[in-house]
N, C-alpha and C positions, 0 to 999 in steps of 0.2 A: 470102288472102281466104276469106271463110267465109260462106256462101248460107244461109239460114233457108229453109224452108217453113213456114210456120203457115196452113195448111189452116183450121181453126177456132176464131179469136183470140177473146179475151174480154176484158171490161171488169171486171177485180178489181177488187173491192169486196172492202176488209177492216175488219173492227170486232173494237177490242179491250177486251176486258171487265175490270173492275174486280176481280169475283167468278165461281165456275163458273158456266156454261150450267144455265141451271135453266128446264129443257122446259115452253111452256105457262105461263110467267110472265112478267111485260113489267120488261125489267131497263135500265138506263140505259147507256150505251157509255164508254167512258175517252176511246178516240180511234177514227179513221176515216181511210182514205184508199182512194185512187182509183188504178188505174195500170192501162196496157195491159199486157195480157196475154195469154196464149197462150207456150207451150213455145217457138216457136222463134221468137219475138222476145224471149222473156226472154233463150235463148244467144246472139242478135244483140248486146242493153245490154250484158252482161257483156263480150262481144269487144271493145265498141267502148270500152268503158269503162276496159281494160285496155291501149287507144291502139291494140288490130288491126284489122283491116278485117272489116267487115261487109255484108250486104246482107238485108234481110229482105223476102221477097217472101212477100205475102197479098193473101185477097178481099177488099175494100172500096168499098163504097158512098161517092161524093160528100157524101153530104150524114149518114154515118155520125157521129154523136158522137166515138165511139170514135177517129176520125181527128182529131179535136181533140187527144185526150189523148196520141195516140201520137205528132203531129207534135213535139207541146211537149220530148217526149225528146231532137228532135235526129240519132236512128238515122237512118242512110240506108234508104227504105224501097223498094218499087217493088210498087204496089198495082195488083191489076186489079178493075176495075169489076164490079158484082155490083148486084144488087136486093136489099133486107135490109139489118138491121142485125146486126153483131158482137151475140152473147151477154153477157149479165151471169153473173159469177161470184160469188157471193158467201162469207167466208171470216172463219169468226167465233173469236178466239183468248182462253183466259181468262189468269190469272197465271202458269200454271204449264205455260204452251204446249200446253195440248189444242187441238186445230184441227178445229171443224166447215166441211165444205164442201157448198154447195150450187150444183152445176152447172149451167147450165141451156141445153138444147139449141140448135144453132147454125144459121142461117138456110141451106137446102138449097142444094145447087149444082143448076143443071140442068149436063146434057149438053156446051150450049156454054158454061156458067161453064169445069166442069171444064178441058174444052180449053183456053181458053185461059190459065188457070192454068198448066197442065203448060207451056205453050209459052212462059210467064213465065219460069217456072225453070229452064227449059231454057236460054233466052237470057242470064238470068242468070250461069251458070254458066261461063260463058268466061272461063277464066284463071284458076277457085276451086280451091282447094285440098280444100275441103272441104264437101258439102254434107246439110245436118242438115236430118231429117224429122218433124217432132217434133210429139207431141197428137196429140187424138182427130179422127179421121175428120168432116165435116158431114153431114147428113142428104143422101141426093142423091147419094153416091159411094157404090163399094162398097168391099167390105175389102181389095181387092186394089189401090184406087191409090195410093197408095207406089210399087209394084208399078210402074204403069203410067208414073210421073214416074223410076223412076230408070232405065226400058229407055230410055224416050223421050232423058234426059240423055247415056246412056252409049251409042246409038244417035248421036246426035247429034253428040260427041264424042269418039269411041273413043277413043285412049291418053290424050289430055288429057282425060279426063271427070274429074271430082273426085271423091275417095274420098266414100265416102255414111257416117253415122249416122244409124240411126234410134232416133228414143225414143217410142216409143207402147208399147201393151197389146193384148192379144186379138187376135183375130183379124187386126187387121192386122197386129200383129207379125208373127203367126205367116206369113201370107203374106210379109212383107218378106223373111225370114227363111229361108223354106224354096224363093220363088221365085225370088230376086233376089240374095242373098249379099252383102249389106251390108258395108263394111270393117269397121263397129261398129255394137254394140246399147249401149242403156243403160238395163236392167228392172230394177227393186229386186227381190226374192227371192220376193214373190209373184208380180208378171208370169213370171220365169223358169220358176218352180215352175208355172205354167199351159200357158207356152211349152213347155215339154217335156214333161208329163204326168206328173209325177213327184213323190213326195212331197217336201217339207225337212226333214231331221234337224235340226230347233232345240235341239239339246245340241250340236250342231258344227258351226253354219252353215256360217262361212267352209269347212272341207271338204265340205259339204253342196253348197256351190253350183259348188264348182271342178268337184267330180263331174259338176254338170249341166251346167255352161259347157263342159267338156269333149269333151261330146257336141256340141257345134256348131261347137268354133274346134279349128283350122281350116275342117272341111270345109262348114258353113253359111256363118261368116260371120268377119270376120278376128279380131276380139278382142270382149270381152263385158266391159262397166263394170258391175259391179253394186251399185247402191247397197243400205246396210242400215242407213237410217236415224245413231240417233246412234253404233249399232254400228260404223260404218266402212263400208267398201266393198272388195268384191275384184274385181282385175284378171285377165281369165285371158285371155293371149296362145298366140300359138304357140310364145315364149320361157318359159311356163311359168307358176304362178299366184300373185301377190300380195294379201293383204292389210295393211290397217292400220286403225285406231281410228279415230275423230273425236276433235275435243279437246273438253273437259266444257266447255261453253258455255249461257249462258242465252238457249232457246226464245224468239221473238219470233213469228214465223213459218216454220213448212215449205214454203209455196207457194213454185216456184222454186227451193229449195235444187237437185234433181235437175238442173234444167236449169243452175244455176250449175255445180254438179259437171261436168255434160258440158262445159257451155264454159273451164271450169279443164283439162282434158283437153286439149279441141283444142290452147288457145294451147301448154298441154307440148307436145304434138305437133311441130307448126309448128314451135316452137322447138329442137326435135331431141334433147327430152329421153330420157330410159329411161324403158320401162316403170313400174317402180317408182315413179321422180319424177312420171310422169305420175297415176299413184294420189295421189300424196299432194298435187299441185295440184289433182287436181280435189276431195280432202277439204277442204281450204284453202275453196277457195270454195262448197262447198255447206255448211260448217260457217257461212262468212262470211253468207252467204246467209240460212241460219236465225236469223241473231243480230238481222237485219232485219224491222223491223216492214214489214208490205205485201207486195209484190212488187217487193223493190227491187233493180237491179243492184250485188253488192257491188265494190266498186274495189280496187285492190291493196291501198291503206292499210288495208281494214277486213281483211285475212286475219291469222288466228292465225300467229304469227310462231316458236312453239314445235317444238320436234322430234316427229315421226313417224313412230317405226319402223316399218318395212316388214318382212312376214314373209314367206320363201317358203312357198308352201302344196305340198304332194308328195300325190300319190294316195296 
């Protein structure tokens, strides 16, 4: 079983264009579609869609929209009541897969939201194996609760608490990270690059970032998933650092791919894969992921079914 937090979910909106983004002009749409959204209900779709178990606990309003489109999915959800509605995201893609996005801020928690949020996923979490932090922070919390939901879990829980990933940016990372010791992170190469202070030698990524992942796994946090885009992604454990490519696929949309990537991971996980295999499922599905128009969860059938070398990477 695998626990979502999506802290501040949104309602994607994506529009795909015929011809490029031409700023300040009114251009006509190809197609459109709608889907809930938020980071860690998208790795909820993907799990559950892959036939694992899921559970995705968020803020929501009764009488929220957004609770329409998200029920139609199907996920097993477990919402706590909020005043506010879920944000709109919107997510505009032309031919040749450039992706404008336009965020737009998430209705505040007060004090007693938050609480009872944290004590959501906490109850949640009995018997998970795994529980995933994922997205931006809502207005109303500070940088540090992550922080405060996975003391509260692993307080609550001791040796059965669920191992944690987190996938956000800035500042909260950095607190998940430096106070809390996550089994996993999952930054692309700029969060990492900000997460540690340090520049990226883009003549050597893949070595560039083992360098920096380095510096956290073990003693931060247990292993470091980094995506890099159509690049591939490296894996750096305490068994040492892998990468591998993506396969040359045609862009549809990147929203999601990341969060597909992570939840390609866990299921490797769970199912007692290696290291390495766990890199190349989770490229599998955030490659699957991008080949998808919207924010769609991909299913086994849509994964690149081709080989993947995996390289060790050495200091």
């Amino acid at each position: 079983m695998i626990v979502t937090l999506t802290a501040n979910p949104s309602l994607d909106r994506a529009v795909t264009l015929s011809a490029s983004l031409r700023p300040g002009e009114v251009q006509s749409a190809a197609s459109s579609r709608e889907d809930a959204g938020g980071k860690g209900i998208n790795v909820a779709r993907v799990v559950t869609a892959a036939g694992g178990g899921a559970l995705a606990v968020l803020p929501l309003a009764d009488d929220d929209p957004f609770g329409v489109v998200l029920r139609s999915t199907a996920l097993p959800i477990r919402p706590v009541a909020i005043h506010g509605h879920a944000r709109a995201n919107l997510t505009i893609t032309d031919p040749a897969g450039v992706t404008t996005k336009l965020n737009l801020p998430g209705v505040a928690l007060d004090a007693a939201d938050a609480r009872v949020l944290v004590e959501a996923v906490v109850d949640a979490c009995a018997g998970a194996d795994w529980l995933v932090l994922a997205g931006s922070l809502p207005p109303g919390v500070g940088d540090d609760f992550y922080v405060t939901v996975i003391r509260a879990v692993r307080g609550r829980w001791g040796d059965a608490a669920p191992k944690v990933a987190v996938d956000t940016s800035g500042e909260a990372l950095r607190a998940a990270v430096f106070e809390a010791s996550p089994e996993l992170i999952k930054p692309n190469e700029d969060e990492l690059a900000e997460l540690t202070g340090a520049m990226l030698d883009t003549d050597d990524l893949p070595a560039a970032v083992l360098t920096l992942a380095e510096g956290l796994v073990p003693d931060r946090v247990g292993a470091a998933l980094v995506t890099l885009g159509a690049r591939g992604s490296v894996l750096v454990t305490p068994e040492g650092g892998f990468v591998a490519a993506a396969p040359r696929i045609r862009v549809q949309s990147t929203v999601g791919a990341g969060d597909s990537a992570l939840a390609g991971y866990l299921l490797a996980e769970l199912a007692g894969a290696t290291p390495p295999e766990r890199l190349v499922h989770a490229i599998r599905y955030g490659s699957a992921a991008a080949a998808l128009p919207g924010t769609q969860a991909p299913r086994p059938a849509d994964l690149f079914s081709g080989d993947l070398p995996v390289a060790a990477l050495h200091p």
